[in-house]
N, C-alpha and C positions, 0 to 999 in steps of 0.2 A: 446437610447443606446441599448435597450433588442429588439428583436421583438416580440409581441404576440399571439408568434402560440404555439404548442404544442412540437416543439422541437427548444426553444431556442437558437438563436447565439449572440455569447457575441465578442463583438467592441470595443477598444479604441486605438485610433492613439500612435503607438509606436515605436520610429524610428529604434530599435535594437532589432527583434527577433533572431538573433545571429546565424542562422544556418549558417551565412559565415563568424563563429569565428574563425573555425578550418582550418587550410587549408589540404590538402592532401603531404605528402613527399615521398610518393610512385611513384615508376618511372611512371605507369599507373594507373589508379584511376578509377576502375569498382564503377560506381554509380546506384541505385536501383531507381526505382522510386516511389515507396512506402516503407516507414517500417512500420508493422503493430505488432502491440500490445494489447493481451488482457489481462485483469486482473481480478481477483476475490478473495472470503474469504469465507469462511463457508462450509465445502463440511460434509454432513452426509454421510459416509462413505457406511453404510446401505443404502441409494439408489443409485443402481449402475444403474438402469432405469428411472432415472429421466430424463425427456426428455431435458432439457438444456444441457446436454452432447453433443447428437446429434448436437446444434447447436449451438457449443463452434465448434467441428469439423466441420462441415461445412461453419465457419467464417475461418478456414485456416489461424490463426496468425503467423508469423515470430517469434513470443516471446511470454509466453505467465507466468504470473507473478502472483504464487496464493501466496497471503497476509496473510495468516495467519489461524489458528479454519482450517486446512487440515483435520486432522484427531482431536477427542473428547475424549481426556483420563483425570484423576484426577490421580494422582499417588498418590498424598495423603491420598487418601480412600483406596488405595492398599495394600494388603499383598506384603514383598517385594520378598517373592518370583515367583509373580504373576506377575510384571510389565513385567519383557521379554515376556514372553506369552502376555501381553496384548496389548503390544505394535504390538507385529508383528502380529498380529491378526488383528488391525486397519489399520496398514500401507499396510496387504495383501490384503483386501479387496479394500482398493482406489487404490491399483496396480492393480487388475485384472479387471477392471473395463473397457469394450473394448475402451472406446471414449478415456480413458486416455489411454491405451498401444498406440492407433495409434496417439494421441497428442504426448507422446515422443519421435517418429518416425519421426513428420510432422514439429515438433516445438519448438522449443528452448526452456525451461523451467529452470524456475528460484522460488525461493521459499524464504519466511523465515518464522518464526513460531508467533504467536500469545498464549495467556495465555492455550490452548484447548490442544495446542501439542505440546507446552512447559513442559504440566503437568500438575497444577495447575491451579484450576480458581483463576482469577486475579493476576496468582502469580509475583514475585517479587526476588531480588537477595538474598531471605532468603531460597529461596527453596532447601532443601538439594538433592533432587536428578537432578538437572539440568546439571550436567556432562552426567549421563544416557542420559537423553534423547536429548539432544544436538548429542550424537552418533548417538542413533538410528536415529533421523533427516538425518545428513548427509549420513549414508547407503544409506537411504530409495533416497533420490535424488540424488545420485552420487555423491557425492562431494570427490573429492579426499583426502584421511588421510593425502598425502604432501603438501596440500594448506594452502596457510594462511590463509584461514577462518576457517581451522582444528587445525593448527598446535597454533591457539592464543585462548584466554580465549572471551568466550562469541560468539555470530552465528551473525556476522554481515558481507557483502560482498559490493564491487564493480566492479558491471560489464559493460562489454564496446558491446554495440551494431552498428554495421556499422564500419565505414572506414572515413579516412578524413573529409571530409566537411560534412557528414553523421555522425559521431560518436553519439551516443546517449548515455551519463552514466546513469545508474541501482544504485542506490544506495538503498539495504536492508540493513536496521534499524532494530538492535535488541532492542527493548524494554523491555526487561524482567528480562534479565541475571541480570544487574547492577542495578536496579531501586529501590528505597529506597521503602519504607510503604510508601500509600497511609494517606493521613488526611480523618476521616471518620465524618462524623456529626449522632451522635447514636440516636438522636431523631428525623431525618426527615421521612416524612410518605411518601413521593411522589417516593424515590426511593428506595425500601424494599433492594433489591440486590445490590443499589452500592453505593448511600448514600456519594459518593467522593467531597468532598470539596476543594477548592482552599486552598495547604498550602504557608505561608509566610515565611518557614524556606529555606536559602539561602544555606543551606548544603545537603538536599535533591538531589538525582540525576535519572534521565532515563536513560541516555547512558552509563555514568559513566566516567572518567576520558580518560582513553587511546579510548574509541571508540568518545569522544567527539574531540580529536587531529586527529584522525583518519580522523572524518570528514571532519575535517579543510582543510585538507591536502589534501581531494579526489576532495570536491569542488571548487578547485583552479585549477585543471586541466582542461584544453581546452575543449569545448564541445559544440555541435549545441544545444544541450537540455538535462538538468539536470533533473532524476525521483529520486524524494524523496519518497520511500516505505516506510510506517508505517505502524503496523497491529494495531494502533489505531489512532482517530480521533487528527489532527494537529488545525485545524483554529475553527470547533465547541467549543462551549466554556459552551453553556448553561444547557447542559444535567447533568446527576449526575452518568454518569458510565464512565468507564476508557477513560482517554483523554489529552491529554497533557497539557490542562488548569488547570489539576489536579497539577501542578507546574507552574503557572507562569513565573517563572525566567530563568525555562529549554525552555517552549515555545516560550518564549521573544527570547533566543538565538540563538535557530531553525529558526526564523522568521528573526534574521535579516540575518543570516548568506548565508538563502538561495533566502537574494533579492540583496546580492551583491557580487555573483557566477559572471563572466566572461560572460555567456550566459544565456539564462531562467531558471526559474526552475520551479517544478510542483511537485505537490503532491499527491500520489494514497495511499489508507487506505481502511481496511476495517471492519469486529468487530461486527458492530454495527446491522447485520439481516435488514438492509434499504440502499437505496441508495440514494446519492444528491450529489449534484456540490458546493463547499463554497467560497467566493470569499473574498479575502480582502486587503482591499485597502488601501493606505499610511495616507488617512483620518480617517483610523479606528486605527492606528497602528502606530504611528511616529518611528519605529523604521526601517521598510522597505521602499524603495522608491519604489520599482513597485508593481502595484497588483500580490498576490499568489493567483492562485486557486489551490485549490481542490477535488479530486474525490475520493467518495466513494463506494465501491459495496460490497457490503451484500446483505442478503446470496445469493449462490450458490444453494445448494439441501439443503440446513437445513432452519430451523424454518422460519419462514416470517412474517410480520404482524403484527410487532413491529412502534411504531412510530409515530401514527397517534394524530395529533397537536401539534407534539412536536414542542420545539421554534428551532431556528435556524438565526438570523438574518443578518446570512454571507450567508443564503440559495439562488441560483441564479435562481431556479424554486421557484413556490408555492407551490406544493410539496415536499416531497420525494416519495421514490420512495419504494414497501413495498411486493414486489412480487417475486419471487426466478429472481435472474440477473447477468450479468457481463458487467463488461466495455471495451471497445474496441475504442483504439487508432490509429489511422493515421495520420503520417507524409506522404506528397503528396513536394517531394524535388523538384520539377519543379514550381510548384506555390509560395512552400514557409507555404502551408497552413497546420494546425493542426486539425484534426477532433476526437471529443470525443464523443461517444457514450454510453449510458446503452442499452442494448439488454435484453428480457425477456426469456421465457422456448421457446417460438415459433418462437426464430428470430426478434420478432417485436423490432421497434427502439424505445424506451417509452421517451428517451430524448437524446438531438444533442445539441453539441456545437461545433462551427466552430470559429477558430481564424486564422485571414487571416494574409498575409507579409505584413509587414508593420501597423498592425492593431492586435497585439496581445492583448487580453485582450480589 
């Protein structure tokens, strides 16, 4: 099934990768022949010459999709009168940053925020100033004050990339606004910082009630390929820091909800300072019938070097991947084929996964 070389492609006969779910109602119907996407998480705002920039911009994405940890604030350690100043001080440095000014120029950009630029580490819908920075968010990447992802409670969006038989939906997941207290285990020594246990309590929540309907209701719309954005890890389960296994009963319903969408679905995350591909499959999971994968990229220019032998048994390399990266997505709409990339500081392809038509997964 796997081949073993150093940039795996992953196989399994499937008779409906769905790109000709959507038909086109437009009188003529300008088709692309690539959509290309990149994605990533963790950017330390403080290196604005970190050489992956350069070659984020000379990948030339159509779309390009940072996940979360943009910018590094704590507002909780803040004087409050200090957070404006601190804010726009983080968010001016990753704007002036040249690879990004000519990225907003070159590229479609799409965002959501993760615990770093939310505010709060690991924070949660207790955090009292998450109205603030919810704003300054949306300044900071244009989002218009009359949109509904302004004008409703909590940063969550769906966006539509392409045209007919092309459409590809964007779904950013807010995890943070709405999400109850984590379960914490006070005597484990393996994970000093995050120490998150699986809780059993069926009233806990991530999305929260209206972005969970919300979902319902986006994922039911036509689509050649459905992107589930999470700024934290979906299918890992093993680790002890923020993860959706951190509620079972909320993953369970993420899981099944998105292996019985209309067309594929996939999952881009990030958080974690490593990258890997996670796969899993309806023998690991009765609650989905197709395999989910997926992808992770951490970090971008922040810390790296996290990771090494951690467990992972949905992992589809032997690795991860533990080096500053991003990932980079292509639909190829004439073959039908999907290619998934991690890319390092120099361009290099550190891992490849190809899923052919007819042969997704």
């Amino acid at each position: 099934m796997f081949r073993t070389n150093a940039v795996p492609v992953l196989r399994r006969v499937q008779k409906h990768i769905a790109i000709f779910g959507c038909l086109c109602v437009l009188p003529t119907c300008a088709f692309a022949e690539t959509t290309s996407i990149a994605f990533a998480s963790c950017i330390d705002d403080e290196k604005p010459n970190h050489p992956i920039w350069k070659e984020l911009q000379k990948a030339n994405p159509d779309v390009t999709v940072f996940m979360g940890d943009n910018v590094y604030l704590d507002l909780s350690r803040m004087r409050a009168d200090a957070m404006t100043e601190e804010f726009d001080a983080n968010y001016t440095r990753l704007g002036e940053i040249p690879q990004f000014k000519e990225l907003r120029r070159s590229s479609r950009i799409l965002a959501i925020w993760d615990d770093n630029d939310y505010g709060q580490r690991d924070g949660d819908s207790s955090f009292e100033h998450k109205e603030f920075s919810k704003q300054k968010f949306l300044e900071f990447w244009d989002i218009e004050p009359s949109s509904e992802r302004a004008q409703r409670e909590g940063n969550y969006d769906s966006v539509w990339i392409g045209e007919g038989e092309q459409r590809i939906q964007v779904i950013l997941s807010d995890t943070r606004y709405f999400r109850s207290s984590w379960k914490r285990d006070p005597n484990a020594t393996e994970c000093a910082s995050g120490n998150i246990v699986p809780s059993d309590d069926q009233d806990v929540t991530i999305l929260g009630a209206d972005q969970w309907s919300w979902l319902e209701e986006k994922l039911s719309e036509p689509a050649a390929l459905h992107i589930f954005v999470s700024g934290m890890q979906v299918i890992p389960e093993e680790h002890c820091f923020e993860r959706w296994g951190g509620f079972p009963h909320e993953r369970n319903r993420l899981l099944e909800l998105l292996s019985q969408t209309n067309a594929r679905s996939i999952v881009l995350s990030g958080d974690r300072h490593l990258a890997e591909a996670s796969r899993l499959l309806p023998e690991d999971n009765p609650r989905i019938n197709l395999d989910l994968i997926e992808f992770t990229s951490s970090s971008f220019t922040s810390r790296v070097g996290f990771g090494k032998d951690e467990i992972n048994r949905y992992r589809v390399s032997e690795e991860n991947i533990r080096v500053n990266n991003f990932g980079f997505l292509m639909m190829d709409w004439e073959t039908g084929n999907l290619t998934v990339q991690f890319r390092d500081q120099e361009g290099t392809i550190l891992q490849r996964f190809v899923f052919e038509e007819g042969e997704f997964l």
